[in-house]
C-alpha positions in Angstrom: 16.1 -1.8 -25.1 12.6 -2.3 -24.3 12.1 -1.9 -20.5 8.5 -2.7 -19.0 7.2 -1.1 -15.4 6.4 -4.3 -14.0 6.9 -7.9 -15.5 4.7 -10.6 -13.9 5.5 -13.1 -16.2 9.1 -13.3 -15.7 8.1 -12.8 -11.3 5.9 -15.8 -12.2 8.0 -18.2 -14.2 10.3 -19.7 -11.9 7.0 -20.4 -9.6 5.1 -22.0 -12.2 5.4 -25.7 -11.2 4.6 -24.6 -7.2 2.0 -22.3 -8.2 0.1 -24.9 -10.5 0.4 -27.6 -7.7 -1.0 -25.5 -5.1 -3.6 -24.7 -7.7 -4.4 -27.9 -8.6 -4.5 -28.5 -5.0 -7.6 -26.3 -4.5 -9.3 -27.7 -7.5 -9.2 -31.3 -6.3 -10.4 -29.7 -2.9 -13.3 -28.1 -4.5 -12.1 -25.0 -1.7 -13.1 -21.8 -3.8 -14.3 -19.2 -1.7 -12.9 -19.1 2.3 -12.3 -22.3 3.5 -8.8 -23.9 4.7 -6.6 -22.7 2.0 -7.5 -19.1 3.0 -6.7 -20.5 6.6 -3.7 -21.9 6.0 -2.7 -18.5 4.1 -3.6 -16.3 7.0 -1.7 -18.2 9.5 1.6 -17.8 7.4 1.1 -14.1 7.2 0.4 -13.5 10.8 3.4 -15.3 11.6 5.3 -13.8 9.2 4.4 -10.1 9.9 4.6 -11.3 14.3 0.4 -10.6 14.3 -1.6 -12.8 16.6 -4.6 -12.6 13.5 -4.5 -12.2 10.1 -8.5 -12.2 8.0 -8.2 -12.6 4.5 -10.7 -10.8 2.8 -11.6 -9.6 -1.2 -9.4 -6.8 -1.6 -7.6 -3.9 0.0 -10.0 -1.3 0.1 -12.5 -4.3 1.8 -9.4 -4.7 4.6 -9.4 -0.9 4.7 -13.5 -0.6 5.1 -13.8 -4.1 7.3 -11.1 -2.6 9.5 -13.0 0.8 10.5 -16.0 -1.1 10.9 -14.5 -3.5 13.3 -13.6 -0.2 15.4 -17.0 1.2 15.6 -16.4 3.6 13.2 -19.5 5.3 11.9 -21.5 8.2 10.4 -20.5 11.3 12.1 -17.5 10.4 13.1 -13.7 11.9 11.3 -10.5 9.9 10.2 -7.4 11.5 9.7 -5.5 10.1 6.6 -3.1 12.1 3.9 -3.8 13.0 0.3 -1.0 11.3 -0.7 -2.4 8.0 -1.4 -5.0 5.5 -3.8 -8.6 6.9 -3.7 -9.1 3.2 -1.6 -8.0 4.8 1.6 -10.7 7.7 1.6 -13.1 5.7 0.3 -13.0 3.5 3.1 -13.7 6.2 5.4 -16.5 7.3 3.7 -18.1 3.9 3.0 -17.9 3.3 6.9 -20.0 6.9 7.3 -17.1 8.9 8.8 -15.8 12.0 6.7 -11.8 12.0 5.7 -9.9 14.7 7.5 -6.3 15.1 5.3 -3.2 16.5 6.6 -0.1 17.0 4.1 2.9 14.9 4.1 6.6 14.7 4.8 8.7 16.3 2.0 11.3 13.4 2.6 9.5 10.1 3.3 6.7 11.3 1.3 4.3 9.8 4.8 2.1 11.5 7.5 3.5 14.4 8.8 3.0 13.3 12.3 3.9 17.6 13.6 0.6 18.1 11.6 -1.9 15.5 13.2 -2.5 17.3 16.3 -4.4 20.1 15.2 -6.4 18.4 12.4 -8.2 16.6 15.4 -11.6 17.5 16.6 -14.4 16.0 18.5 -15.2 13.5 16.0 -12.0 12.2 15.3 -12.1 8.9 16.0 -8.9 7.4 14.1 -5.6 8.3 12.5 -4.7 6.3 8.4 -1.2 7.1 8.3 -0.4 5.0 4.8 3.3 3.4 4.3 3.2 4.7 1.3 5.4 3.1 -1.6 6.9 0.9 0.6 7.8 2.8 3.2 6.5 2.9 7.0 5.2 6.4 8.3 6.8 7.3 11.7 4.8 5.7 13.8 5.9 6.2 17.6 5.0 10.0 17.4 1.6 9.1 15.7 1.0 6.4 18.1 1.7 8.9 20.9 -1.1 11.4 19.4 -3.9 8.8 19.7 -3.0 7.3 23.0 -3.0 10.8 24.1 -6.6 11.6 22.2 -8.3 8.3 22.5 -8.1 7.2 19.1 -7.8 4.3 17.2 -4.9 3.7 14.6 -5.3 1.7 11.3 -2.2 0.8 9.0 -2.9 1.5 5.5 -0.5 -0.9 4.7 -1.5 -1.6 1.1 2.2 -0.8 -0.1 4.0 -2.1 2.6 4.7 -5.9 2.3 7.9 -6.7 4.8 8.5 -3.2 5.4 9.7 -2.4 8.6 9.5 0.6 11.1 12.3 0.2 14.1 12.6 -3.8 13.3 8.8 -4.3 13.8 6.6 -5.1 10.4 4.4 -2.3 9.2 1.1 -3.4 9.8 1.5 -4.7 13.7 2.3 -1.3 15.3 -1.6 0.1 15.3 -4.9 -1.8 16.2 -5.1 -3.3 12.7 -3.1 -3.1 9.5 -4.5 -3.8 6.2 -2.8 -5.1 3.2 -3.7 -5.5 -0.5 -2.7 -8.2 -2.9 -3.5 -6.6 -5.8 -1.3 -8.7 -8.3 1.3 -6.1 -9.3 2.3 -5.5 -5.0 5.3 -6.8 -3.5 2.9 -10.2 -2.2 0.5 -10.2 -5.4 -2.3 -13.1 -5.7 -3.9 -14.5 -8.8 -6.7 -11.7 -9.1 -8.0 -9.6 -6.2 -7.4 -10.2 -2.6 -6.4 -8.5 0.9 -6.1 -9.0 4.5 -6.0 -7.3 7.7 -3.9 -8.2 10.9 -4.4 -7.1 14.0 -3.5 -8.2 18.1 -7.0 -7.6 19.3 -9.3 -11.0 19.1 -12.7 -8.8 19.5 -11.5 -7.1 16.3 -10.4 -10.3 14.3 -13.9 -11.7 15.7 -15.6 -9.1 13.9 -14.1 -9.1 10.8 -14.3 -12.6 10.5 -18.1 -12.0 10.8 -18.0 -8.5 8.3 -16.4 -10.6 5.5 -18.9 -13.3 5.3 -22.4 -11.3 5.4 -22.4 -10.9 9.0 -22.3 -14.3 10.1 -21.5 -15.7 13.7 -22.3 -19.2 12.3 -24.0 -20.3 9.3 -27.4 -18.7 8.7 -27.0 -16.7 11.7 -26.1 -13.2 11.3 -25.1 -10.9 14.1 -24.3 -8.1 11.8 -25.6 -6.9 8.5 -21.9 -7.6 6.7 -20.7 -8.3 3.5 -19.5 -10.7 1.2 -15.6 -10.4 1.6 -14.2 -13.9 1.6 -10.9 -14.4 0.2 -11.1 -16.8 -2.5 -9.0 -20.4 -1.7 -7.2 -19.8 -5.3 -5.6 -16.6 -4.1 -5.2 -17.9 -0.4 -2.9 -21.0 -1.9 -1.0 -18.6 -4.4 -0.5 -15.8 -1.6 1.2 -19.2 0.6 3.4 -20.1 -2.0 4.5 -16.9 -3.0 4.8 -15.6 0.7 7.8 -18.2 0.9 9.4 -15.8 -1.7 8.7 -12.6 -0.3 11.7 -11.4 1.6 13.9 -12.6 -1.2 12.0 -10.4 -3.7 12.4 -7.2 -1.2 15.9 -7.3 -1.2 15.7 -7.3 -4.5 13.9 -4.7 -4.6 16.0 -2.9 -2.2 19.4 -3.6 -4.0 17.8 -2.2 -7.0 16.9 0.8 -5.7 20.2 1.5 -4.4 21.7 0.9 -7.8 19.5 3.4 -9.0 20.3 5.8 -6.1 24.1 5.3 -7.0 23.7 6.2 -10.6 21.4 9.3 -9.9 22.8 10.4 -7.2 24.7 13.3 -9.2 21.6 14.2 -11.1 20.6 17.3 -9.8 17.4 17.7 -11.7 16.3 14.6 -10.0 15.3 14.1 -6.2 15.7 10.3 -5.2 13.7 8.4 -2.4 14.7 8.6 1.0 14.9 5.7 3.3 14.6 7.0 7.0 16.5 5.7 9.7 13.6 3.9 11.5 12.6 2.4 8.2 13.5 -0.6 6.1 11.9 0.2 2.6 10.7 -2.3 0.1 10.1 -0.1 -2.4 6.5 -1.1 -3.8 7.4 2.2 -6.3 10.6 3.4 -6.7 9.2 7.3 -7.3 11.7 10.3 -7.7 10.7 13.6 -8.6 11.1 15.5 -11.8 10.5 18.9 -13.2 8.2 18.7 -16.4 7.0 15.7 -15.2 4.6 14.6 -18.1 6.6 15.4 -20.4 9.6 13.2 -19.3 7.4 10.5 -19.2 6.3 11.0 -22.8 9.8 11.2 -23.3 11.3 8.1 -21.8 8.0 6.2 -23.5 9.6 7.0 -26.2 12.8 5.6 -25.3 11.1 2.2 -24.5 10.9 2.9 -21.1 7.5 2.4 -19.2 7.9 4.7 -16.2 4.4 5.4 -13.9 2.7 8.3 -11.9 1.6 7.5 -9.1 -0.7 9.1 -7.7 -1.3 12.4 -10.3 -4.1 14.2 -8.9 -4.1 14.4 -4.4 -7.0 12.4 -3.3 -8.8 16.1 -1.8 -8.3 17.6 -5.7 -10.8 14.3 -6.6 -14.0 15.2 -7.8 -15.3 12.4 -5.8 -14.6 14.7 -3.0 -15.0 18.3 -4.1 -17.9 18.1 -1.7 -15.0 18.9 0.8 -14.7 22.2 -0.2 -11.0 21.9 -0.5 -9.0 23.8 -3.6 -5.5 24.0 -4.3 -3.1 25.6 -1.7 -4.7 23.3 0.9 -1.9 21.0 1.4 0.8 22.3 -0.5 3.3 19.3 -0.1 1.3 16.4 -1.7 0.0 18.7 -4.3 4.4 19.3 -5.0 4.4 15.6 -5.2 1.7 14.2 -7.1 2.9 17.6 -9.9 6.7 16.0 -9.7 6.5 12.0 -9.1 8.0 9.7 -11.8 7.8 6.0 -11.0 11.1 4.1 -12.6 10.1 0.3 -13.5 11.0 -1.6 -10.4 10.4 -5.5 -9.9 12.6 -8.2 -8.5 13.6 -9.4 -11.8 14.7 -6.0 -13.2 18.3 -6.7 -14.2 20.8 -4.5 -13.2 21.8 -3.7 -16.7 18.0 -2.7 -17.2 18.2 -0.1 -14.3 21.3 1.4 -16.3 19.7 2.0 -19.3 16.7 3.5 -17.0 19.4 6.0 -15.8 21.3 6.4 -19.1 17.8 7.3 -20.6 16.4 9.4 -17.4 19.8 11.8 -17.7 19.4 11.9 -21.5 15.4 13.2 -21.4 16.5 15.7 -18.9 18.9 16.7 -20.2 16.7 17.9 -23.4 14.1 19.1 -21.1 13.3 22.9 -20.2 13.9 23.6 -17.1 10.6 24.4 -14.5 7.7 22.4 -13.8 
């Protein structure tokens, strides 16, 4: 049995007819870049995450940048963020000026470790990234604590984190902004690029309503130097239709993953994903952790089984950022993870006879692996 990672088609296919309409509709409308299909998008998604804003905007990482900007966030200035993430969350920082500060992660939720945020502060700091990685909210009322205490500001990376929840509140709302990415393969995936931010604080939507489209306050008058970081009407009609969807798909999601926890739960060379108890995960990735990693992977390829890794190298091991003067050893947690993490396929439309044969064939390749990393 042949068993893809991800498989849009079959996510797509019982949306075709709604998705072509809505398409069609912004064709007819001659709406392509911004305009009232992007409206009518971001009005859904505040409501739907409880924001009083949502800005759509190009992509993730532009949320991610647009966000910081919005804040004031310059050169000189330090964000502290884990290195347990996509390079988009670092780059942001330094594409706003400031320098990315890291502290490690939580062995369990693989998140910020919030005990750890204190001391990585400095005169500089201006803001805390935690990132909801995989699906899964960080802890948020300890981090939140920290920068009321400091003064600082605290954006969601939110990029994996679609409907996830943290104490019945929707990752994203719980800081001064939380940015999200619809990158085509995420829980809410558009047509092509695209990402948003939502936030409670009008002088922040204000601004990055002005960021996204070169600066503007109106047209042809341009209060800052921006950017061009409209969200195209295409992706704002599909991200509407496919929003109605969304909740359905995570539970999905969420039964599939506690299929797979039942079946691996026994499987002692394997460490499963832990859901915390002020969490609801939506499992973006399903990643467990594996001994020999790369060499399971080959292994279950082989099997037909497309399994992931995500992410393989810490974002301070980059050599984007060997400028940092970091090595090895510095956060010894993420560095654990990124040598151990196997992502399983997971999608809504994975059958649960296709997460079986992911187990059968995960306890077979382990079985015939050597032991040790």
């Amino acid at each position: 049995m042949q068993i893809p990672f991800l498989d849009l088609k079959a996510h797509h296919a019982p949306l075709r007819d709604e998705l072509n309409a809505a398409i069609q509709e912004v064709v007819d409308a001659n709406a392509f870049a911004g305009g009232p299909f992007v409206t009518r998008f971001e009005e859904s998604f505040a409501a739907y995450c409880g924001a009083r804003a949502c800005i759509g905007v190009g992509n993730g990482t532009d949320a991610l940048w647009m966000a910081l900007l919005g804040l004031g966030i310059g050169r000189g200035d330090e964000v502290i963020t884990v290195p347990s993430t996509f390079m988009a969350t670092a780059e942001a920082i330094t594409y706003s000026g400031a320098t990315p500060v890291f502290v490690d992660i939580d062995e369990r939720t693989y998140n910020m470790d919030p005990a750890l945020v204190e001391r990585a502060i400095t005169p500089r700091t201006k803001a805390i990234i935690p990132v909801h990685l995989f699906g899964q909210s960080a802890d948020m009322d300890p981090i939140l604590a920290i920068a009321k205490a400091h003064g600082l500001y605290v954006v969601e990376d939110a990029c994996q984190a679609h409907g996830a929840e943290y104490k019945g509140r929707k990752a994203g709302t719980l800081g001064d902004a939380g940015c999200f990415s619809f990158y085509p393969g995420k829980n809410l995936g558009a047509f092509g690029e695209a990402g948003a931010v939502v936030t409670n604080r009008d002088d922040l939507k204000e601004k990055i309503q002005m960021f996204r489209d070169h600066g503007q306050a109106k047209k042809y008058f341009h209060r800052y130097i921006g950017w061009n970081g409209r969200m195209d009407g295409i992706q704002g009609a599909v991200l509407k239709v496919k929003l109605k969807h969304l909740d359905r798909s995570n539970a999905a999601r969420r039964a599939l993953a506690q299929q797979y926890g039942r079946e691996l739960q026994a499987v002692k060379a394997v460490t499963l994903p832990v859901e915390a108890t002020y969490a609801k995960h939506v499992y973006h990735i399903y990643a467990v952790r594996v001994a020999n990693r790369d060499q399971v992977l080959a292994a279950m390829a082989a099997k037909g089984v497309s399994c992931g890794i995500h992410y393989p190298v810490p974002v301070h091991l980059q050599e984007a950022y060997s400028g940092l003067g970091l090595v090895r050893g510095a956060f010894p947690v993420a560095e654990a993870c990124a040598d151990t993490f196997l992502s399983l396929p997971m999608f809504p439309e994975l059958t649960p006879a296709q997460v079986s044969a992911v187990t059968q064939a995960l306890v077979e390749v382990l079985a015939a692996t050597p032991a040790g990393r």
